[in-house]
Chimera marker file (.cmm) of the C-alpha trace (Angstrom):
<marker_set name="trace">
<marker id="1" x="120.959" y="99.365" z="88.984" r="1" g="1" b="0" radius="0.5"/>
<marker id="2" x="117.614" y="98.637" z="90.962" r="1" g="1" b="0" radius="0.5"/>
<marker id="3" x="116.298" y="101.085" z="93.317" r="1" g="1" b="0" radius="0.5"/>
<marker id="4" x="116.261" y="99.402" z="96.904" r="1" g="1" b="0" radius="0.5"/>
<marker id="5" x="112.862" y="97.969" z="97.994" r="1" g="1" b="0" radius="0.5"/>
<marker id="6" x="111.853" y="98.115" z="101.396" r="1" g="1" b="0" radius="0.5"/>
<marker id="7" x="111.461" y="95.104" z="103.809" r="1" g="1" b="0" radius="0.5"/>
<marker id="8" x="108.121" y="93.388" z="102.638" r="1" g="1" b="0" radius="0.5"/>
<marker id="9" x="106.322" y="93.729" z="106.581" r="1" g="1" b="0" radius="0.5"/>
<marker id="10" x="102.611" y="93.975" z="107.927" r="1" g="1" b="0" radius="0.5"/>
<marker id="11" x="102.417" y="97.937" z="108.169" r="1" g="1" b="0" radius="0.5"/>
<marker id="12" x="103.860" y="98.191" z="104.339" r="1" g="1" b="0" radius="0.5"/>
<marker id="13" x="100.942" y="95.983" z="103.125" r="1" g="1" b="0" radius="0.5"/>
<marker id="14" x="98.411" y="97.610" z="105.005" r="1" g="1" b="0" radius="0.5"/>
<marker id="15" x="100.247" y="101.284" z="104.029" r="1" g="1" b="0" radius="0.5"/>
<marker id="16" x="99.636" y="100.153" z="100.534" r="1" g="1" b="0" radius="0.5"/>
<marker id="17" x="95.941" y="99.551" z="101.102" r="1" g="1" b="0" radius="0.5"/>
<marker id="18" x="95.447" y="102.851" z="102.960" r="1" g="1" b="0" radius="0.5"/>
<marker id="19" x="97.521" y="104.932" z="100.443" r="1" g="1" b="0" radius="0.5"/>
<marker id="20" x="95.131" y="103.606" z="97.530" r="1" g="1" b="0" radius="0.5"/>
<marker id="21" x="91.939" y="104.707" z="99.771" r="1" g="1" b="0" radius="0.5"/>
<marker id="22" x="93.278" y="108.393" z="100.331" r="1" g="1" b="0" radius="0.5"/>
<marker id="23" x="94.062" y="108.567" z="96.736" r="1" g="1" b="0" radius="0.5"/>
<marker id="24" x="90.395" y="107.273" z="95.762" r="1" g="1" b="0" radius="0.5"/>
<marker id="25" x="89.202" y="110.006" z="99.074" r="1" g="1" b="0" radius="0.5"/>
<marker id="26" x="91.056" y="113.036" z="97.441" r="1" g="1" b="0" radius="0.5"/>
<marker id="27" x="93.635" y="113.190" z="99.815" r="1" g="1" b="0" radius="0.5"/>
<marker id="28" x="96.757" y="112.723" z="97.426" r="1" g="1" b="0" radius="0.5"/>
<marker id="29" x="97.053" y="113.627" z="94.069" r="1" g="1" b="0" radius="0.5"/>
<marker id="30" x="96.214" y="110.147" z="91.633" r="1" g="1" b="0" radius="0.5"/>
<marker id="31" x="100.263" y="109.003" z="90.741" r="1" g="1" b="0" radius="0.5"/>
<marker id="32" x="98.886" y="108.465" z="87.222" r="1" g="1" b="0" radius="0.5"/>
<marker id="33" x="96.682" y="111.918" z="86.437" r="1" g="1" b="0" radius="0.5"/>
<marker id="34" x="99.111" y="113.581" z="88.850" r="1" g="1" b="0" radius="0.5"/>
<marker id="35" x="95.011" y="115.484" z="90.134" r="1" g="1" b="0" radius="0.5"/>
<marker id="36" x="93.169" y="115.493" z="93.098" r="1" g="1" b="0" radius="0.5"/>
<marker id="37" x="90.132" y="112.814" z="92.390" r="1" g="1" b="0" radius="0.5"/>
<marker id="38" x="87.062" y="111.511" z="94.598" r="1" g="1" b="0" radius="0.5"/>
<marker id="39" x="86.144" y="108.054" z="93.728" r="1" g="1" b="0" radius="0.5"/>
<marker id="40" x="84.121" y="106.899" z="96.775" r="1" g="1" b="0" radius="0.5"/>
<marker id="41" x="83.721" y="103.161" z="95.286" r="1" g="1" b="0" radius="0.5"/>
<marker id="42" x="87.365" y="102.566" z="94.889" r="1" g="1" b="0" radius="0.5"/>
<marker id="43" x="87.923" y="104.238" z="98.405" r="1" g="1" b="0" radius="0.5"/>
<marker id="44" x="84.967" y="102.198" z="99.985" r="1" g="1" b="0" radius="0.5"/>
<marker id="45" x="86.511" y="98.671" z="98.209" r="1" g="1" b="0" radius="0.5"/>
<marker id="46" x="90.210" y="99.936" z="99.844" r="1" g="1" b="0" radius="0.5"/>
<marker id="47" x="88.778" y="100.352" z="102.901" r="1" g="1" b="0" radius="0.5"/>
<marker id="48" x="86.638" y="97.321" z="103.268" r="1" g="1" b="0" radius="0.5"/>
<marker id="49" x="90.088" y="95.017" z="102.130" r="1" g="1" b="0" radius="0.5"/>
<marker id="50" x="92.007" y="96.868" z="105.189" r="1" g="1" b="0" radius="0.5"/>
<marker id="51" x="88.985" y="95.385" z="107.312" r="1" g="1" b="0" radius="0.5"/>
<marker id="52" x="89.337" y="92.033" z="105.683" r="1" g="1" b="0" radius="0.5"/>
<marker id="53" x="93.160" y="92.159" z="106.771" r="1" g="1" b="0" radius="0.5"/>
<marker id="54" x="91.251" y="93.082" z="110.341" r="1" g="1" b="0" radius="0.5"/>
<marker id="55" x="89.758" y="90.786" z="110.765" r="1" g="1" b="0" radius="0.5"/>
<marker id="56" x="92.002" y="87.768" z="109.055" r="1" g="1" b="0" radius="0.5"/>
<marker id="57" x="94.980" y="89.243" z="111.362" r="1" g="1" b="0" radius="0.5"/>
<marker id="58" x="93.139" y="89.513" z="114.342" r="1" g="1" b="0" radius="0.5"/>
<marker id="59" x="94.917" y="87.716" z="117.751" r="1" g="1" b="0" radius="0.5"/>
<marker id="60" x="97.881" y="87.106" z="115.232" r="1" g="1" b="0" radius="0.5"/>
<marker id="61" x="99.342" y="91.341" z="115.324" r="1" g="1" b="0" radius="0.5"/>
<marker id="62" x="101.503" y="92.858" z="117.724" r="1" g="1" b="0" radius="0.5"/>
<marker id="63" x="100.499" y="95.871" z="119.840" r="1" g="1" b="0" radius="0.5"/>
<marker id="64" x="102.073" y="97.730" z="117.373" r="1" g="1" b="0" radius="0.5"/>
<marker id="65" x="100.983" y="96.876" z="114.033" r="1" g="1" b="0" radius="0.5"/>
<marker id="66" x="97.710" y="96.196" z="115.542" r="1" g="1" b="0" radius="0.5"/>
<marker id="67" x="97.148" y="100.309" z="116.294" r="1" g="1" b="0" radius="0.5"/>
<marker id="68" x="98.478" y="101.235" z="112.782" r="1" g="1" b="0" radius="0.5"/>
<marker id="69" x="95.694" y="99.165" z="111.199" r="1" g="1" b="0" radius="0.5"/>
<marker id="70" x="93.057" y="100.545" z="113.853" r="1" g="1" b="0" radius="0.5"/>
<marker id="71" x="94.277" y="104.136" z="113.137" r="1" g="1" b="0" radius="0.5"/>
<marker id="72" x="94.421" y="104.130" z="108.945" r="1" g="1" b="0" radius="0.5"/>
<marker id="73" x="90.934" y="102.608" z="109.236" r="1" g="1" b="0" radius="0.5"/>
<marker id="74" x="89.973" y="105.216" z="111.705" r="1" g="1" b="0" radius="0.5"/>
<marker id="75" x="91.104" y="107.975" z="109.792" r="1" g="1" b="0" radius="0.5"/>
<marker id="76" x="90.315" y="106.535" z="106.394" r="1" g="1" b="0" radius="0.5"/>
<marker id="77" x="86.533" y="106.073" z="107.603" r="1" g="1" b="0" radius="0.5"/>
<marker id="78" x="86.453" y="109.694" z="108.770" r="1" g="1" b="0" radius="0.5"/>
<marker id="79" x="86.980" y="110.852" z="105.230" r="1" g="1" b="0" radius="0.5"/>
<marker id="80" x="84.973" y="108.710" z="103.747" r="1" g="1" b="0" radius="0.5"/>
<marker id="81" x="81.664" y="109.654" z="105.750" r="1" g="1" b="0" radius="0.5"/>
<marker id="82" x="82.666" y="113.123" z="105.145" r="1" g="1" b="0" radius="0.5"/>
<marker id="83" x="83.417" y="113.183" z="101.381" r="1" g="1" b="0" radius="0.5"/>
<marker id="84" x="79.941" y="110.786" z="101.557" r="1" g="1" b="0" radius="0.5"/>
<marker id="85" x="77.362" y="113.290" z="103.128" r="1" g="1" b="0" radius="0.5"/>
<marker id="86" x="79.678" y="116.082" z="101.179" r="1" g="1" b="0" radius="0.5"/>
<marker id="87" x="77.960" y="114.038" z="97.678" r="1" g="1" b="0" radius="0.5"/>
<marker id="88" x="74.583" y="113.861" z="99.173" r="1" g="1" b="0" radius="0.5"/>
<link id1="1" id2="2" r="1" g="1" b="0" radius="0.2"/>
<link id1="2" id2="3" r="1" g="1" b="0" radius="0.2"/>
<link id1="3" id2="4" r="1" g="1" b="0" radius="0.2"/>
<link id1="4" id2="5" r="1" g="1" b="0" radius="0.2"/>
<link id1="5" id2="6" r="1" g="1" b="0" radius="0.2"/>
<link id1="6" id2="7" r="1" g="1" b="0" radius="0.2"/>
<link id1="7" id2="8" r="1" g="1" b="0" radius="0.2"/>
<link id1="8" id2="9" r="1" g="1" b="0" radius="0.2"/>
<link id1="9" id2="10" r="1" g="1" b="0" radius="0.2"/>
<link id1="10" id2="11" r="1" g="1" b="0" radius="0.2"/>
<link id1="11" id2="12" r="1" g="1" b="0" radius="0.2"/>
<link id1="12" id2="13" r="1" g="1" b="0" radius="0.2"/>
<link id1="13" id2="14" r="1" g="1" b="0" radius="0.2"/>
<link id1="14" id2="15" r="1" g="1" b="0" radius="0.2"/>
<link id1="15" id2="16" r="1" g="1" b="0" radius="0.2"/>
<link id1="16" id2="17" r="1" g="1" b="0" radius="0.2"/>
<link id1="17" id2="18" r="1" g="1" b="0" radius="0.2"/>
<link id1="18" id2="19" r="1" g="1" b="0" radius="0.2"/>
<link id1="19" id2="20" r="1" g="1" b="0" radius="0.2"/>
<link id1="20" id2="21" r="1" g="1" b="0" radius="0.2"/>
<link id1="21" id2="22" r="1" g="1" b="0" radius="0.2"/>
<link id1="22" id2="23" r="1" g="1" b="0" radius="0.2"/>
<link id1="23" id2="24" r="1" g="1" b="0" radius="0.2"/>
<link id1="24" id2="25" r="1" g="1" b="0" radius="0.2"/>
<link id1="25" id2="26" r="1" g="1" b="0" radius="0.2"/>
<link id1="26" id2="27" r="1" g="1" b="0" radius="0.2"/>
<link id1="27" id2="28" r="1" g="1" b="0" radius="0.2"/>
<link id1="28" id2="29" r="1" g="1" b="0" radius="0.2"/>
<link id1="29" id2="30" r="1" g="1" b="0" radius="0.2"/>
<link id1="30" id2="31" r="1" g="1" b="0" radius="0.2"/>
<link id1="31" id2="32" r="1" g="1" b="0" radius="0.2"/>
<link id1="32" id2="33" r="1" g="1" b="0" radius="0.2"/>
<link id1="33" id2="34" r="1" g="1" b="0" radius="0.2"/>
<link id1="34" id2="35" r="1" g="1" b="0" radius="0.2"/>
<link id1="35" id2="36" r="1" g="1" b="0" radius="0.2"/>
<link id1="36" id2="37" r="1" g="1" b="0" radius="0.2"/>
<link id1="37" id2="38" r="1" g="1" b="0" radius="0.2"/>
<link id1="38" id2="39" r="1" g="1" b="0" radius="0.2"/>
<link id1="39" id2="40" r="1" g="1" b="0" radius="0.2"/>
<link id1="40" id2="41" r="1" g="1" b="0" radius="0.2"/>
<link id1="41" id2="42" r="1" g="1" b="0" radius="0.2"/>
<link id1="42" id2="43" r="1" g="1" b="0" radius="0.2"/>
<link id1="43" id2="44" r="1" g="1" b="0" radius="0.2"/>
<link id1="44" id2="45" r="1" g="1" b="0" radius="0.2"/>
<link id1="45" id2="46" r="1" g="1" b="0" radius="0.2"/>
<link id1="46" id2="47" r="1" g="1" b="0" radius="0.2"/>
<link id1="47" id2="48" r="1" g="1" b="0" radius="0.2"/>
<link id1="48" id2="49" r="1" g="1" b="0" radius="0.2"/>
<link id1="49" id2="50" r="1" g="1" b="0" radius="0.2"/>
<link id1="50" id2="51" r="1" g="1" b="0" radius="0.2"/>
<link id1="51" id2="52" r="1" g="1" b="0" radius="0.2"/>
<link id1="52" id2="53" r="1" g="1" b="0" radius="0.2"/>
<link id1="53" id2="54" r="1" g="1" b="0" radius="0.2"/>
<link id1="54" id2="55" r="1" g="1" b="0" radius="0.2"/>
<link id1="55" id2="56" r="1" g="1" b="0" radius="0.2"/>
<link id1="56" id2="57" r="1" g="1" b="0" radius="0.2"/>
<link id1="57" id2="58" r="1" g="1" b="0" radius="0.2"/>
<link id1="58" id2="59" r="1" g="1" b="0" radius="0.2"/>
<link id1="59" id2="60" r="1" g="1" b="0" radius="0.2"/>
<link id1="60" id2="61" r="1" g="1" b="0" radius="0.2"/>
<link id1="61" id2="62" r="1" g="1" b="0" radius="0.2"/>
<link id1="62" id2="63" r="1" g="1" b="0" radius="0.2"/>
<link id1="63" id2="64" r="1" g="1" b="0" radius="0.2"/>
<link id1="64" id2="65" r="1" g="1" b="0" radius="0.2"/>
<link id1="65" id2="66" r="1" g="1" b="0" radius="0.2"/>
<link id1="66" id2="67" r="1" g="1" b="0" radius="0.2"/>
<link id1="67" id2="68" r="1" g="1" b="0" radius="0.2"/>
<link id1="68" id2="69" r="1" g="1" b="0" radius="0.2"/>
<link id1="69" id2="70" r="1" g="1" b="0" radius="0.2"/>
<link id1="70" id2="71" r="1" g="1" b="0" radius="0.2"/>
<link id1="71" id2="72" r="1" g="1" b="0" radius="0.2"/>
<link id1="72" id2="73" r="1" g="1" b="0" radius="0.2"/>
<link id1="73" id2="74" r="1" g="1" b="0" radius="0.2"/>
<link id1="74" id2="75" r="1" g="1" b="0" radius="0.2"/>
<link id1="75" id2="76" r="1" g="1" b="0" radius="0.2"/>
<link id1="76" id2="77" r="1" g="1" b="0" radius="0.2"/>
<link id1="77" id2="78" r="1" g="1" b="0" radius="0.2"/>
<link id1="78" id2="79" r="1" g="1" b="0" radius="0.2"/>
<link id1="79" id2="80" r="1" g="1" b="0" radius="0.2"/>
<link id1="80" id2="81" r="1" g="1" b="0" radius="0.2"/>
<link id1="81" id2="82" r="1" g="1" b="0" radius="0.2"/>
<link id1="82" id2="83" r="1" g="1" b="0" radius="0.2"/>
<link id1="83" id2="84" r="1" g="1" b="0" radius="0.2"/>
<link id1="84" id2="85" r="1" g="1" b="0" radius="0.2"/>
<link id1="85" id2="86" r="1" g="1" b="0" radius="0.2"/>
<link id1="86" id2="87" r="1" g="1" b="0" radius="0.2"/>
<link id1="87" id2="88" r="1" g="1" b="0" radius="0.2"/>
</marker_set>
């Protein structure tokens, strides 16, 4: 028996692209090493394809999908600059 998938929708695809950045920024523990790792490039490159979906989706999101991308980019950016200057 299959485990049950959830509905394929806007906020899963961008969750996807957010959960790979705080993975790559530290924040959760890699699913494969099962550690804690910084890599800023593969954080940068997950961020910058959640601004691509920005920018491709803009005028075409509701209110509400349209804050949850605004907010994981926020947030995600905020960790990045700091882990960034942290390297420096």
């Amino acid at each position: 028996m299959s485990a049950q998938l959830p509905t394929p929708d806007f906020q899963l695809l961008a969750s996807t692209f957010a959960t790979q950045a705080a993975v790559s920024l530290g924040q959760m523990d890699n699913p494969v090493t099962k550690k804690r790792e910084v890599d800023l490039s593969q954080a940068k490159f997950a961020i910058d394809l959640l601004e691509v979906l920005q920018k491709k989706t803009a005028g075409n999101l509701d209110s509400e999908e349209e804050q949850f991308l605004e907010q994981c980019l926020y947030q995600l950016r905020l960790v990045y600059i700091d882990k960034s200057a942290k390297r420096k």
